[in-house]
C-alpha positions in Angstrom: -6.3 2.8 -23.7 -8.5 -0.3 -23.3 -11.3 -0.8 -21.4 -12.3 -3.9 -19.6 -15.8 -5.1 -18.2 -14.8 -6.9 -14.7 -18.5 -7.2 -13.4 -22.3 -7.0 -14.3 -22.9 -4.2 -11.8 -20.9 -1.5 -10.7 -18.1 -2.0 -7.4 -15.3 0.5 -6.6 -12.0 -1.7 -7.1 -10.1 -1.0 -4.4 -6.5 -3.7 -4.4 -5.2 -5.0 -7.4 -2.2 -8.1 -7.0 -0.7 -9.9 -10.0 -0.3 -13.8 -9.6 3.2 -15.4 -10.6 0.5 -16.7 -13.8 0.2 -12.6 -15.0 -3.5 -13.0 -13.8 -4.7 -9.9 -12.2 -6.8 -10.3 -9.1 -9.5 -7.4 -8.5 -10.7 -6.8 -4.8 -14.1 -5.0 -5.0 -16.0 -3.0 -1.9 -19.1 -5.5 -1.8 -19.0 -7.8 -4.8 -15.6 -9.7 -3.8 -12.5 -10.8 -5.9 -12.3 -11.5 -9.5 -9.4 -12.7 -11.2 -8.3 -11.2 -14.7 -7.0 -12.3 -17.8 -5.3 -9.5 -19.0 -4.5 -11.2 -22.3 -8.6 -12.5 -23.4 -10.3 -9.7 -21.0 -12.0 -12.7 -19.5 -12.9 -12.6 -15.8 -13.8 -15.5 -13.1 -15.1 -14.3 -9.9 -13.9 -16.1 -6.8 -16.9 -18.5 -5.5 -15.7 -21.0 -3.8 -14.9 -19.3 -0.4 -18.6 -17.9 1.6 -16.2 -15.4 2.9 -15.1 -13.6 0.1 -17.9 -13.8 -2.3 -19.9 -10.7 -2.4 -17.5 -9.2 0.3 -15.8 -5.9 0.3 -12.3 -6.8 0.2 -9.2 -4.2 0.9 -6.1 -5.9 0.0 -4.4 -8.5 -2.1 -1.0 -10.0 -1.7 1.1 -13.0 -2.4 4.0 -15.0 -3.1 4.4 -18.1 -5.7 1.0 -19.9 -5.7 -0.3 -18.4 -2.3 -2.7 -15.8 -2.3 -4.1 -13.8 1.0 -7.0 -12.2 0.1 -7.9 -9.1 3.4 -11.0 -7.1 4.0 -14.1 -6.6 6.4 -14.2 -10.6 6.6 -10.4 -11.0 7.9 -8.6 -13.3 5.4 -8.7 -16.1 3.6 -5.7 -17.7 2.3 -5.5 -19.4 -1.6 -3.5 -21.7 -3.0 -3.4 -21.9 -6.9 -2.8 -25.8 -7.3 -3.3 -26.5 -11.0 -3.2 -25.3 -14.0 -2.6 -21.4 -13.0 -1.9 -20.4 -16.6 -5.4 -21.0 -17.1 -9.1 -19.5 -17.0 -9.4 -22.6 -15.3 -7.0 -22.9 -13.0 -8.0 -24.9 -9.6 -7.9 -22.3 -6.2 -8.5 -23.9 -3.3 -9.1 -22.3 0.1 -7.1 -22.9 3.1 -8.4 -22.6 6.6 -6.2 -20.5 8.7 -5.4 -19.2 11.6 -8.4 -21.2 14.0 -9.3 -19.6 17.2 -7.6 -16.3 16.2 -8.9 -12.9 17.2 -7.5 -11.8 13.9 -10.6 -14.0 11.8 -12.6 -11.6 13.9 -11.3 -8.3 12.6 -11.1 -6.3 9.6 -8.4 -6.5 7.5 -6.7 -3.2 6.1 -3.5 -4.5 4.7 -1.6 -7.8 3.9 2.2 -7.3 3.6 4.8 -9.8 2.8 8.7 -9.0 3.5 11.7 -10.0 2.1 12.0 -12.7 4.7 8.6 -14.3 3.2 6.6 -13.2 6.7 3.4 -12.0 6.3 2.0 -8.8 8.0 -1.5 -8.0 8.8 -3.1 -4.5 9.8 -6.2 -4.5 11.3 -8.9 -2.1 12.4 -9.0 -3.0 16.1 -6.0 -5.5 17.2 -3.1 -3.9 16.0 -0.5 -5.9 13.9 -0.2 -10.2 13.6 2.7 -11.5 11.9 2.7 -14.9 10.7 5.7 -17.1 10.1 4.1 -20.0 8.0 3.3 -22.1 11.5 2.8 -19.1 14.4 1.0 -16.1 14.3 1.7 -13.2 16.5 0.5 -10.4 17.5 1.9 -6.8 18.3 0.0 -4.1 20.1 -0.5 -0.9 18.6 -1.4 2.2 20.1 -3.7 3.9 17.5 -5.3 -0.1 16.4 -6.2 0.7 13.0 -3.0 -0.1 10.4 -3.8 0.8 7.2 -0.4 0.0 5.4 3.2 -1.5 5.7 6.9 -1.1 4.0 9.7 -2.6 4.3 13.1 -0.2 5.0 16.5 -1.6 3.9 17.4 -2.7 7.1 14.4 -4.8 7.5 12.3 -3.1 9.8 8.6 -2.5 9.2 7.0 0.5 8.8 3.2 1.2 9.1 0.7 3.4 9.2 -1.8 4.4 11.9 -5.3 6.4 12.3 -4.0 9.2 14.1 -0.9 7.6 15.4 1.5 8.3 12.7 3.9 5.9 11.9 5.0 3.1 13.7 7.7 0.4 13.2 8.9 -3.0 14.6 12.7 -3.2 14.6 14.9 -6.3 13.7 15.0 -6.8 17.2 11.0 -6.8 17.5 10.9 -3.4 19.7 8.3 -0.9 18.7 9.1 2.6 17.9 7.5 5.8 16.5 7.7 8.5 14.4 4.4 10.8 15.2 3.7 14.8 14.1 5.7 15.7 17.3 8.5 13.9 15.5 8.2 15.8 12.4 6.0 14.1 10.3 3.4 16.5 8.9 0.3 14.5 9.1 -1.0 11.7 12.0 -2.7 10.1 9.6 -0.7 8.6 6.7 -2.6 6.6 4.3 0.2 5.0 2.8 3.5 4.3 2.9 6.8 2.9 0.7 10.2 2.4 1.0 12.1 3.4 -2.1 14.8 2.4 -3.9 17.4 5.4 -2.2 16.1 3.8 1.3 14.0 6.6 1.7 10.9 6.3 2.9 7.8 8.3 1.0 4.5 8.7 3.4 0.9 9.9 1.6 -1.2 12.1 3.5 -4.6 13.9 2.2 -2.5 17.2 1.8 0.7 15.6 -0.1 3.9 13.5 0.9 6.4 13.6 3.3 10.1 11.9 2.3 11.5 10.2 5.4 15.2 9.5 5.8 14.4 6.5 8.2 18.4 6.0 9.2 18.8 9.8 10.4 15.1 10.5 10.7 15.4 13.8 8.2 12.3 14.8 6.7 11.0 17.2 3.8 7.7 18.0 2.6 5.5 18.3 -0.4 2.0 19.4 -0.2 0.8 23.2 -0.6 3.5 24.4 -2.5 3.2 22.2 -5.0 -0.6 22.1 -5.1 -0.8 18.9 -3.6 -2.8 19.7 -0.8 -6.1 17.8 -1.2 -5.0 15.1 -2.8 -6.7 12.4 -0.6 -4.8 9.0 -1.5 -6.4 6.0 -0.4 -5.4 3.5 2.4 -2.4 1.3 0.8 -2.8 3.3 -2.4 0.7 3.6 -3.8 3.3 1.1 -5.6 7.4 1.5 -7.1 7.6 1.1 -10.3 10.0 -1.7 -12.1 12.0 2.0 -12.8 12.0 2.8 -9.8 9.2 5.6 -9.9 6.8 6.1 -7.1 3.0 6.0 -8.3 -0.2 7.2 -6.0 -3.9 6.8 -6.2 -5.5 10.3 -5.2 -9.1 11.3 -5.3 -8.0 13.6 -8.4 -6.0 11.3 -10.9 -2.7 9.4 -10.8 0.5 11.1 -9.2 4.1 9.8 -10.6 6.8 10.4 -8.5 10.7 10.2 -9.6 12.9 10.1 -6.6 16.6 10.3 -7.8 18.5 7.1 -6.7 21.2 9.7 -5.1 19.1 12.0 -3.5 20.1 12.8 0.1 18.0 14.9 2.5 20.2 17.9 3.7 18.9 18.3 7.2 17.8 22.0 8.8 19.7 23.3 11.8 16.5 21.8 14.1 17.3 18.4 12.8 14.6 18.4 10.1 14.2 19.8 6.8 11.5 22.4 6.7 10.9 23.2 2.9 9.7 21.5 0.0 12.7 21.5 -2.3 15.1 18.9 -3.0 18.7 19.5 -3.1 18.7 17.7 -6.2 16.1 18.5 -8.7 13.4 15.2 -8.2 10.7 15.0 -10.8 6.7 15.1 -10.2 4.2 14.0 -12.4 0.6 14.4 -12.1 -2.5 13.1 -14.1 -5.1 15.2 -12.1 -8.3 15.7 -14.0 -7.4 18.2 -16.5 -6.5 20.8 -14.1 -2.5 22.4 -15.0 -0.8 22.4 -11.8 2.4 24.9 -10.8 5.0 23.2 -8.9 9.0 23.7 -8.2 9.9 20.8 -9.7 11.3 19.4 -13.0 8.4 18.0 -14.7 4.5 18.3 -14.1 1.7 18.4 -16.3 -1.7 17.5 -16.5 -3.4 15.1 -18.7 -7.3 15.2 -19.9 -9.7 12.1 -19.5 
């Protein structure tokens, strides 16, 4: 293990995003974004935008040599227009979005789908979407969003404060999927579509698994000792082997969903326990607490 010194003084990194150069940029809570040479360890902090130097920044996203850069001062949109294999590379900021109620709100989450759109979640006016020329916006009942995925069907999935989740169909209808539903928690903090089309949702007590085609569900949280785990907002990635990693509170949880695992529903239309009918496996780097569980592999793994 190697560590790295990103800043002078100490921020909580909060979004990490990989450019198309292998740079890493590094969103901080109050001192901004820095991008990373993971190669020489040498850092350049982002100065040439008022908005997003010494800001607290929440996510990170992009696509070729655009950059969106979200937090508690909206967005700000890069483009990396020289030289982006170098320390040196020029970034240039892009005004967006003019006269937009969205430059007025904080940012939770930037999302870009397989269609190259590029979702926003706010903390007061919902969800915008912009195509490269329009931005619109859709309505949400609980307004903060604190995360999107994409199912293979193309419709987007979010997460709410309070609200559950909510998605925007193909045919740009709104639907839900709340506790009444069967979720077990109103307040996901993160959400991802895996590569079985599943869907996996992270709560502070564990993880729901979400068939979102018959809308069978099964749990994991107490009886695995997961409850208490408290992911953050947006907190989770798939791994290029598929696997399903989580930021918790307590250390680094590694999901491995099996690419044929189906959800066996109950007779009430939802599965009720916490086992697979396949054997999944768990991983968990949790402090250097051992951990029981029902499932294949799970250990822990000291500092």
């Amino acid at each position: 293990m190697q560590e790295y010194k990103i800043l002078d003084k100490y921020a909580d990194i909060v979004t990490l995003y990989f450019d198309k150069y292998g740079y890493l940029w590094i969103g901080t809570l109050g001192e901004g974004v820095v991008r990373f040479n993971p190669t020489t360890g040498k850092t350049r902090k982002i100065t040439n935008a008022t908005d997003t130097e010494g800001s607290s920044v929440l996510s990170i996203n992009g696509k070729d040599n655009t950059v969106w850069v979200a937090g508690f001062n909206s967005v700000s949109k890069f483009i990396i227009s020289e030289n982006g294999n170098s320390d040196e590379a020029t970034i240039e900021k892009v005004p967006v979005f003019k006269g937009s109620e969205l430059l007025n709100d904080y940012v939770y989450a930037v999302f870009i789908d397989s269609k190259g759109l590029v979702w926003f979640g706010t903390d007061g006016n919902g969800v915008y979407c912009f195509d490269g020329a329009k931005l619109k916006n859709f309505p949400v009942k609980d307004n903060a969003v604190h995360g999107f995925t994409e199912d293979k069907k193309g419709n987007i999935w979010f997460s709410t404060a309070d609200g559950g989740l909510q998605c925007i169909g193909t045919d740009n209808k709104m639907r839900y999927f709340q506790t009444k539903d069967g979720l077990s928690d109103p307040t996901p903090t993160s959400v991802l579509c895996v590569n079985n089309g599943n869907i996996i949702i992270v709560h502070s007590n564990g993880f729901d698994v979400l068939d979102p085609v018959t809308k069978d569900i099964i749990y994991h949280s107490t009886e695995e000792n997961l409850d208490n785990i408290k992911c953050d907002f947006d907190s989770i990635v798939l791994g290029p082997d598929g696997t399903v990693w989580m930021g918790t509170e307590m250390g680094i949880l590694h999901y491995r969903p099996r690419s044929d695992m189906k959800i066996q529903p109950s007779k009430g239309g939802f599965a009720s326990g916490s086992c697979f009918p396949q054997k999944a496996h768990l991983r968990a780097t949790i402090n250097s607490m051992p951990m029981k569980t029902t499932f294949d592999s799970l250990r822990a793994v000291g500092d």
